[in-house]
C-alpha positions as CSV (number, residue, x, y, z in Angstrom):
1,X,0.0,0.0,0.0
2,X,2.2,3.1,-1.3
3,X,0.6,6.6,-0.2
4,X,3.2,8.8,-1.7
5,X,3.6,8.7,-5.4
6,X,7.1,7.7,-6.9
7,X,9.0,10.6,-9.0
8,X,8.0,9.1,-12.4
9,X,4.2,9.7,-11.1
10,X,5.3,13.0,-9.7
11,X,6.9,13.9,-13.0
12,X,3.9,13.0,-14.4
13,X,1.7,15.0,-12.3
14,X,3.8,18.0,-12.7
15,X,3.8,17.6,-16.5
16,X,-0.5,17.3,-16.5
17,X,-0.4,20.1,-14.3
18,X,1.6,22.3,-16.7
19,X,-0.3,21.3,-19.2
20,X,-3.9,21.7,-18.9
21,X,-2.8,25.4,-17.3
22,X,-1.9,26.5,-20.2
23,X,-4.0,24.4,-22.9
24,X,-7.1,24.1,-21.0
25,X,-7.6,26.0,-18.4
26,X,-11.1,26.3,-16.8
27,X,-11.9,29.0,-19.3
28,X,-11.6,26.7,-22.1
29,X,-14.3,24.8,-20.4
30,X,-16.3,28.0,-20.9
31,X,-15.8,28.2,-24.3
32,X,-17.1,25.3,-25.1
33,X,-20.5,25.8,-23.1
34,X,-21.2,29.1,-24.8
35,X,-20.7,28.2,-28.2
36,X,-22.4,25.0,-27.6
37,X,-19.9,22.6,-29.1
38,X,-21.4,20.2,-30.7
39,X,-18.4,17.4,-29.7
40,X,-18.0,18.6,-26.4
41,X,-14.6,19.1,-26.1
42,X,-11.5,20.0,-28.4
43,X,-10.5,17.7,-30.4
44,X,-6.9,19.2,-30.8
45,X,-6.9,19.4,-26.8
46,X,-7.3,15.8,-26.9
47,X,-5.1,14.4,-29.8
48,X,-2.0,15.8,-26.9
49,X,-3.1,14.5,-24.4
50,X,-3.1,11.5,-26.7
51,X,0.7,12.2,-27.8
52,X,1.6,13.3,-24.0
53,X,0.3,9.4,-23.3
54,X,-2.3,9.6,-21.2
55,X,-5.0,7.6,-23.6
56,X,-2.2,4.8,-23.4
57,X,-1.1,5.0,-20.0
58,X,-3.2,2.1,-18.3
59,X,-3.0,0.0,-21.5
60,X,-0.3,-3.6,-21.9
61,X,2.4,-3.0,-24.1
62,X,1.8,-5.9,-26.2
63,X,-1.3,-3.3,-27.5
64,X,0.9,-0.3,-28.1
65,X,0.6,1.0,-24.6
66,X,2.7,2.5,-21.9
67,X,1.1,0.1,-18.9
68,X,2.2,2.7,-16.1
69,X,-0.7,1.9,-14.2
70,X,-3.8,3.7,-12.0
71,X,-1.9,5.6,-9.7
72,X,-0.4,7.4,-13.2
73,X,-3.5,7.9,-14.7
74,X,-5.0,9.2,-11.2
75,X,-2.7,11.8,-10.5
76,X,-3.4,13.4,-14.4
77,X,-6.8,12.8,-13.8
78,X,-6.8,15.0,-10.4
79,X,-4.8,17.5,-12.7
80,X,-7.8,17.3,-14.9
81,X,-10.3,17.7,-12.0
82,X,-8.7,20.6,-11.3
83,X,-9.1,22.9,-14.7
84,X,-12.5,20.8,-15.3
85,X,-10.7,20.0,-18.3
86,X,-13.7,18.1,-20.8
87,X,-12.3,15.1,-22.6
88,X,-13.0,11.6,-23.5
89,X,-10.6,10.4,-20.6
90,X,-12.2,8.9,-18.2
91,X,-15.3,7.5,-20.7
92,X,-13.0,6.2,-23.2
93,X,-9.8,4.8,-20.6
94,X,-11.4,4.6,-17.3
95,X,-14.3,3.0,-18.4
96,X,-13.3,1.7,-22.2
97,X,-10.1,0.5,-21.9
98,X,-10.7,-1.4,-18.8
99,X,-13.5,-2.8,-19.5
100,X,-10.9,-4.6,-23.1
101,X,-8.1,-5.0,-21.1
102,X,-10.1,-7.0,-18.2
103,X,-12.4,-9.1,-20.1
104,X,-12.1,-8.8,-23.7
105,X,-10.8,-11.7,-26.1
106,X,-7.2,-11.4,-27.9
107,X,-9.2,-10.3,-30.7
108,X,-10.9,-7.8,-29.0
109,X,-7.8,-6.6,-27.5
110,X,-5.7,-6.3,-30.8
111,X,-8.7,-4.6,-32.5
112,X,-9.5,-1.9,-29.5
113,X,-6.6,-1.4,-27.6
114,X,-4.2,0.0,-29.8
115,X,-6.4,2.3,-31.8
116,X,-7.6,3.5,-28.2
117,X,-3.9,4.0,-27.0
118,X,-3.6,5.8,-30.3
119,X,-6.6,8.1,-30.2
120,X,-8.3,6.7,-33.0
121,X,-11.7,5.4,-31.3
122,X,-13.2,6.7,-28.2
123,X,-15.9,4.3,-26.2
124,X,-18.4,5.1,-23.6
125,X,-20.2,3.2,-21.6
126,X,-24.4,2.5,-21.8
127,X,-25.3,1.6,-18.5
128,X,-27.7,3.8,-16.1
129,X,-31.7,3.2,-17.0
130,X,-33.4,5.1,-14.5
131,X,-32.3,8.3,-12.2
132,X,-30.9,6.0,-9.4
133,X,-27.6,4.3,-10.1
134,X,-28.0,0.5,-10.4
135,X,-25.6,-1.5,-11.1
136,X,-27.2,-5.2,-12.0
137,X,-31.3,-4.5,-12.7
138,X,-31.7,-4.3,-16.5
139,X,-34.4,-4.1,-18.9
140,X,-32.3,-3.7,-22.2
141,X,-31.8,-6.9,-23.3
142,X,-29.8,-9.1,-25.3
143,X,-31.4,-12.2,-27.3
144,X,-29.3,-14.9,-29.2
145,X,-30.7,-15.2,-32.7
146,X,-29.3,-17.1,-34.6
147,X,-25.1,-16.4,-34.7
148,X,-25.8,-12.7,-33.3
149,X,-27.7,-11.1,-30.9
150,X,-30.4,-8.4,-30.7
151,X,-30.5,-5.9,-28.5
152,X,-33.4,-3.6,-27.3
153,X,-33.8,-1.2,-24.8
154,X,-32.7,2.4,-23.4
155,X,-29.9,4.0,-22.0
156,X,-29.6,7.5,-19.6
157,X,-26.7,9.7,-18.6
158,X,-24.3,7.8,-21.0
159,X,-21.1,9.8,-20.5
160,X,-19.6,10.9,-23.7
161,X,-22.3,8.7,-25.0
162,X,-23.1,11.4,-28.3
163,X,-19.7,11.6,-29.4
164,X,-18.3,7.9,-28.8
165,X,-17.4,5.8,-31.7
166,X,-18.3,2.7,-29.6
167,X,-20.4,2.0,-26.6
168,X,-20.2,-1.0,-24.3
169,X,-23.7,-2.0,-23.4
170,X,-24.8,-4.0,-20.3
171,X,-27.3,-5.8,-21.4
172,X,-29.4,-8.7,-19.7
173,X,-29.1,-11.9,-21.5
174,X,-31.5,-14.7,-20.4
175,X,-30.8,-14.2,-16.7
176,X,-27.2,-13.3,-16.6
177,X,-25.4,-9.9,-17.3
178,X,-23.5,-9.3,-20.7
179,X,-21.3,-6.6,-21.6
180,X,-21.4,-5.9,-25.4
181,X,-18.7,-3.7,-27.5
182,X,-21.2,-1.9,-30.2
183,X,-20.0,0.4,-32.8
184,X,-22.4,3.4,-32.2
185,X,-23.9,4.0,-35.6
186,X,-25.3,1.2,-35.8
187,X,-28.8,0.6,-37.4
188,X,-31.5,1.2,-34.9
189,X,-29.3,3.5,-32.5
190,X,-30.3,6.9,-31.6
191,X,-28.8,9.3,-29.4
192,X,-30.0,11.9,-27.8
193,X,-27.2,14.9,-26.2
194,X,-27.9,16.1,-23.2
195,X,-26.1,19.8,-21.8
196,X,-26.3,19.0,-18.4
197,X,-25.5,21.6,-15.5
198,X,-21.6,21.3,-15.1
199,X,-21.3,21.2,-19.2
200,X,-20.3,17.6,-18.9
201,X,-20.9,15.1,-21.9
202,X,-24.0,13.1,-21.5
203,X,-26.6,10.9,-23.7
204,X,-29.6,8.8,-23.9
205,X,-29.5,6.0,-26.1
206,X,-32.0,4.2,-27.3
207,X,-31.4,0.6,-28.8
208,X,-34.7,-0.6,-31.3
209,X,-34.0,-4.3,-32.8
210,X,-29.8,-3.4,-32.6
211,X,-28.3,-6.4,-34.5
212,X,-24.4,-7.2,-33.1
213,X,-22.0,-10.7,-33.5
214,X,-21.7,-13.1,-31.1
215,X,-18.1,-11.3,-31.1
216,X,-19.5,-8.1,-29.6
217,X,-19.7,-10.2,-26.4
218,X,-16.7,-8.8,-24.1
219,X,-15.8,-12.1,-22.0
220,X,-18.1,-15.0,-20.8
221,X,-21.6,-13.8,-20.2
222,X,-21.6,-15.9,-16.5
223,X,-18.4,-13.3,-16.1
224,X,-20.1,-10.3,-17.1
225,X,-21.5,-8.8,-13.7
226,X,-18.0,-9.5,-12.0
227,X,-16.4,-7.4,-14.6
228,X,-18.9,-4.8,-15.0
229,X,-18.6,-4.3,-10.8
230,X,-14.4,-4.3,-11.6
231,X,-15.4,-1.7,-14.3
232,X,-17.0,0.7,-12.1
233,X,-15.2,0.4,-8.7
234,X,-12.2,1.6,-11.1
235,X,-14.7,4.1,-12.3
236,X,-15.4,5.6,-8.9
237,X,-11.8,5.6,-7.7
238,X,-10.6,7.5,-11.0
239,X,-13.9,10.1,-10.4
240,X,-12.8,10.3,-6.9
241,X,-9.5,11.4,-8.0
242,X,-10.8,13.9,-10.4
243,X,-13.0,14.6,-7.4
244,X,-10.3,15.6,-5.2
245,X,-8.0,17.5,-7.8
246,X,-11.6,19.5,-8.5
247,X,-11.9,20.4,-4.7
248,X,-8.0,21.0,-3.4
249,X,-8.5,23.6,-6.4
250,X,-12.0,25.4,-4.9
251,X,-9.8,25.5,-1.8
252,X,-6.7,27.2,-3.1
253,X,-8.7,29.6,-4.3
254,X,-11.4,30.6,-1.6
255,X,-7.8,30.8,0.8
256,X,-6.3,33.2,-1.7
257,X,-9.7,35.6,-1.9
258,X,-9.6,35.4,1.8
259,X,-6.5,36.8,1.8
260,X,-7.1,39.8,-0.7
261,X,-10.9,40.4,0.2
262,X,-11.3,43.7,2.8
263,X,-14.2,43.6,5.5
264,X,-14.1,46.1,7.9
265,X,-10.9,47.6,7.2
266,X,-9.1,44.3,7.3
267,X,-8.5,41.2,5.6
268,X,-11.5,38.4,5.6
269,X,-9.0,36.1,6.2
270,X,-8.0,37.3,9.5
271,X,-11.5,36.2,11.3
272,X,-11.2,33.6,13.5
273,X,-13.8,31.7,12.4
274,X,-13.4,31.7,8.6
275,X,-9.9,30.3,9.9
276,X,-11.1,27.3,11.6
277,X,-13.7,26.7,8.6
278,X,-10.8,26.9,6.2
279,X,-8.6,24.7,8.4
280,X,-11.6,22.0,8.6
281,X,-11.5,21.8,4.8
282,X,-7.7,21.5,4.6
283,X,-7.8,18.8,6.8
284,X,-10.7,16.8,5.0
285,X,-8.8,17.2,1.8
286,X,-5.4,15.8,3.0
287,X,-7.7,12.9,4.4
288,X,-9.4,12.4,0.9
289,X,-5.6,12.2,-0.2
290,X,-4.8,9.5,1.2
291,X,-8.1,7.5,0.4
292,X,-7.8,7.9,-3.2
293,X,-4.1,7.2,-3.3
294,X,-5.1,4.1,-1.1
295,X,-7.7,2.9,-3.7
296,X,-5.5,3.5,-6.8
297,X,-2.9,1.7,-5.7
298,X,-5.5,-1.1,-4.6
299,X,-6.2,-1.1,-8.8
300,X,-2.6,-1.4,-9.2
301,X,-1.9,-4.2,-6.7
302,X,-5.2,-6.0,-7.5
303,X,-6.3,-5.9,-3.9
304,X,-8.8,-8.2,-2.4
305,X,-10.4,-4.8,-0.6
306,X,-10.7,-3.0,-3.7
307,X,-14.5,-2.8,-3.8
308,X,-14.6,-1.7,-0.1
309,X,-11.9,1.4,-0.9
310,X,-14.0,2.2,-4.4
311,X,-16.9,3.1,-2.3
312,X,-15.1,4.6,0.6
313,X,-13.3,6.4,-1.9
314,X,-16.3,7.8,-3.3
315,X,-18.5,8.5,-0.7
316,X,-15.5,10.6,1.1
317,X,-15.2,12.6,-2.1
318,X,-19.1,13.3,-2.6
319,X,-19.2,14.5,1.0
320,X,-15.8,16.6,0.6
321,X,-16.7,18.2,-2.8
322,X,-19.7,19.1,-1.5
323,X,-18.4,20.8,2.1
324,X,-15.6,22.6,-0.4
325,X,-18.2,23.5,-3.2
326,X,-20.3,25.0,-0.2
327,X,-18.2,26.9,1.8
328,X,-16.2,28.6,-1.2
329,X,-19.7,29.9,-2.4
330,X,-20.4,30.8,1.0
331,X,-17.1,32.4,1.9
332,X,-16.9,34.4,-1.4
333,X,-20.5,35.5,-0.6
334,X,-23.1,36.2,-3.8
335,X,-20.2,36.7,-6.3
336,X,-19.3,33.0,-5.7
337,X,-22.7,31.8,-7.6
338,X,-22.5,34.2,-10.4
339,X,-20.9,33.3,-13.9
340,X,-18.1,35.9,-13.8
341,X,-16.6,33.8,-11.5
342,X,-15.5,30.5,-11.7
343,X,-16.3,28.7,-8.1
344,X,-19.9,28.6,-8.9
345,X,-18.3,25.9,-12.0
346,X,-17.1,23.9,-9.2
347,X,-20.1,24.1,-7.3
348,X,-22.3,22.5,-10.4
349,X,-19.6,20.1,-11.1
350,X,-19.7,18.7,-7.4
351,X,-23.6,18.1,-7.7
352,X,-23.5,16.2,-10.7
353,X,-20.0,14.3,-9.8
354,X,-21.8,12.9,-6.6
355,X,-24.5,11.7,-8.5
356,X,-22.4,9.5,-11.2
357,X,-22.0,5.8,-10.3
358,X,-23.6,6.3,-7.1
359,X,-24.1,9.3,-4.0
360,X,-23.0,9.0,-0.5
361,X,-26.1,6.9,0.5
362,X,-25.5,4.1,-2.0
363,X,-21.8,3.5,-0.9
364,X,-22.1,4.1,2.6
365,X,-25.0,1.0,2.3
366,X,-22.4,-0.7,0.0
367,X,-19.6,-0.5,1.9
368,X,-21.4,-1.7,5.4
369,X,-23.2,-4.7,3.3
370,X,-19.3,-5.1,2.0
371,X,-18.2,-5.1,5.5
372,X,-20.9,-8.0,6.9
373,X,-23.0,-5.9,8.2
C-alpha cells in the first residue's frame, strides 16, 4: 500500500499540471459551453493528451501502450479535475479500456486497444436506465438469434455517449449480465445529447432491434456482472481522483480571496472563524488524499479490498466536494454563484459528480453490506 507517489508519477503529475494550465484552463471549459460545441470538447486538446500518453497509460504493451498503471493515470486525472478540463478520458480509458483489457478476447484486445492507445476510437459506456444508479437491474436486453444477438432497450446519462465511436452496453441476457462492444452507428441506434448543468458530456441512447455478433460479447456472459462491478469500482476511484483535484483547487482559491478580500478595514482572512472553517476543509482534503491514493494503488496491486476502498473512496469525495463546493460559495458570498466567477463551475460540477455511479447513501450501504453488516 504506497501513499506517496514515486518521481516518475510526480513527473507525471507535474507535466499534467503544466499542461492543462496552459492548454485548457477552466476558461476553455467555458468556451465550449457558450458556443455550444457540438463534440463537447476540443479535439486538438485531446489528440496531446493522446501524444503526452495519457490515452495509453493504463494499456499492456503488447497493444501499443505505456502500462504505467492507475496511480499514473489518477494523479493526471486530479490534474484534470482541477481545470475541469472536458475530454474523453475517463469515458473512453477509465471505463473503455478497462473494460478490453479485463475481459475482452485477444481479438478484442488487438482490434481496440491500440487504436484506443492511439486516439483513433473513443468508447463510452451505456449503462444507467433510470435516475438511481444501479448496477445489476436491467431491462435492455440481449437475445441470441441465430449467430448474433439483438438488442433492445434504453440508455440515460451515458457519458460521452453522443460523441463515442463505440459503446459498451450492459445488457441482460437470459438471466445473466453481458457486456457488449457496439460500434455506435449502428442501425436502430439513436442518441440523444444532453447539456447537463456542469457542461459535462451526457446521452440517452435508445437501442430498437440493434443487431451485433456473437463477437460483440466482451468475456463469458456468467463473467459479465464480475467485470462490470471491476469496471465501475475503477470508475469511482478514477472520479474520486478527479474529485479531489476539483476540490483542493475550490480551496486554493477561496484561501487566496480570503486573503485579498477587505471587511471592515481588514482582511476576511483574518477572522477567527473563517480560519477554523478553512482549516476543517484542509484537513478533509489531506484525508481524501490518502483515500484515493489508497484505492488507486489497490487497482494497481489488485487488492482483495478494492470494492470496499471504491466506495469509501467515493463516498469521502461526494461529501468533501460538497463541504468545499459549499463553503467557497459561502465564503466568497453572492459573487461565488455568479458566472463571472469561476467557483460557482465547481459548485455544479460537485452536484453532478456525486451523483455518477452512485451518492453517499449508496456506498455508505455498499460499503457496510461489504463489510458484513
Amino acid at each position: 500500500m504506497s501513499l506517496v507517489l514515486n518521481e516518475e508519477q510526480r513527473l507525471l503529475k507535474d507535466t499534467a499540471k503544466d499542461f492543462l494550465g496552459q492548454t485548457v484552463p477552466v476558461s476553455a471549459l467555458r468556451a465550449l459551453r457558450d458556443k455550444q460545441d457540438e463534440l463537447g470538447y476540443n479535439r486538438e486538446h485531446w489528440q496531446q493528451m493522446v501524444e503526452l500518453g495519457w490515452a495509453s497509460m493504463i494499456i499492456p504493451e503488447d497493444y501499443d501502450g505505456l502500462d504505467f498503471g492507475y496511480m499514473g493515470l489518477g494523479a493526471v486525472i486530479e490534474e484534470s479535475g482541477r481545470t475541469l478540463a472536458a475530454s474523453p478520458l475517463f469515458s473512453t480509458i477509465v471505463l473503455g479500456a478497462s473494460t478490453i483489457i479485463e475481459g475482452g478476447s485477444p481479438n478484442q484486445k488487438s482490434n481496440f486497444l491500440p487504436a484506443i492507445a492511439s486516439g483513433e476510437i473513443s468508447l463510452a459506456l451505456a449503462l444507467e436506465e433510470s435516475p438511481h444508479h444501479k448496477t445489476d437491474h436491467f431491462t435492455t436486453t440481449a437475445s441470441a438469434d441465430g449467430d448474433d444477438y439483438i438488442i433492445e432497450g434504453k440508455k440515460v446519462f451515458v457519458l460521452d455517449g453522443h460523441s463515442a465511436d463505440y459503446l459498451i452496453v450492459a445488457c441482460k441476457v437470459a438471466s445473466e449480465t453481458g457486456l457488449f462492444i457496439v460500434d455506435a452507428n449502428t442501425t436502430g441506434i439513436s442518441r440523444h445529447r444532453h447539456h447537463l448543468i456542469d457542461s459535462r458530456n451526457a446521452a440517452n441512447i435508445s437501442f430498437d432491434q440493434v443487431r451485433v455478433p456473437q463477437t460483440a460479447l466482451i468475456g463469458d456472459k456468467t463473467q459479465g456482472q464480475a467485470l462490470l462491478n471491476s469496471i465501475l469500482d475503477y470508475g469511482r476511484i478514477c472520479l474520486a481522483a478527479e474529485m479531489l483535484g476539483a476540490a483542493t483547487e475550490c480551496f486554493e482559491r477561496t484561501v487566496a480571496y480570503l486573503k485579498e478580500r477587505d471587511q471592515f478595514g481588514v482582511k476576511i482572512g483574518s477572522f477567527q472563524a473563517l480560519q477554523h472553517r478553512a482549516a476543517n476543509m484542509y484537513i478533509e482534503l489531506e484525508l481524501s488524499k490518502s483515500v484515493v491514493l489508497d484505492a488507486l494503488s489497490a487497482i494497481d496491486d489488485k487488492r482483495p479490498d478494492l470494492p470496499q476502498l471504491a466506495s469509501l473512496a467515493k463516498a469521502k469525495l461526494n461529501d468533501v466536494f460538497e463541504l468545499v463546493t459549499n463553503e467557497a460559495v459561502q465564503m466568497h458570498g453572492g459573487i461565488g454563484v455568479t458566472d463571472e466567477l469561476d467557483i460557482g463551475l465547481f459548485l455544479k460540477r460537485s452536484r453532478v459528480a456525486t451523483q455518477i455511479f452512485g451518492n453517499s447513501g449508496f456506498h455508505r450501504d455498499r460499503y457496510a453490506s461489504l463489510c458484513g453488516y
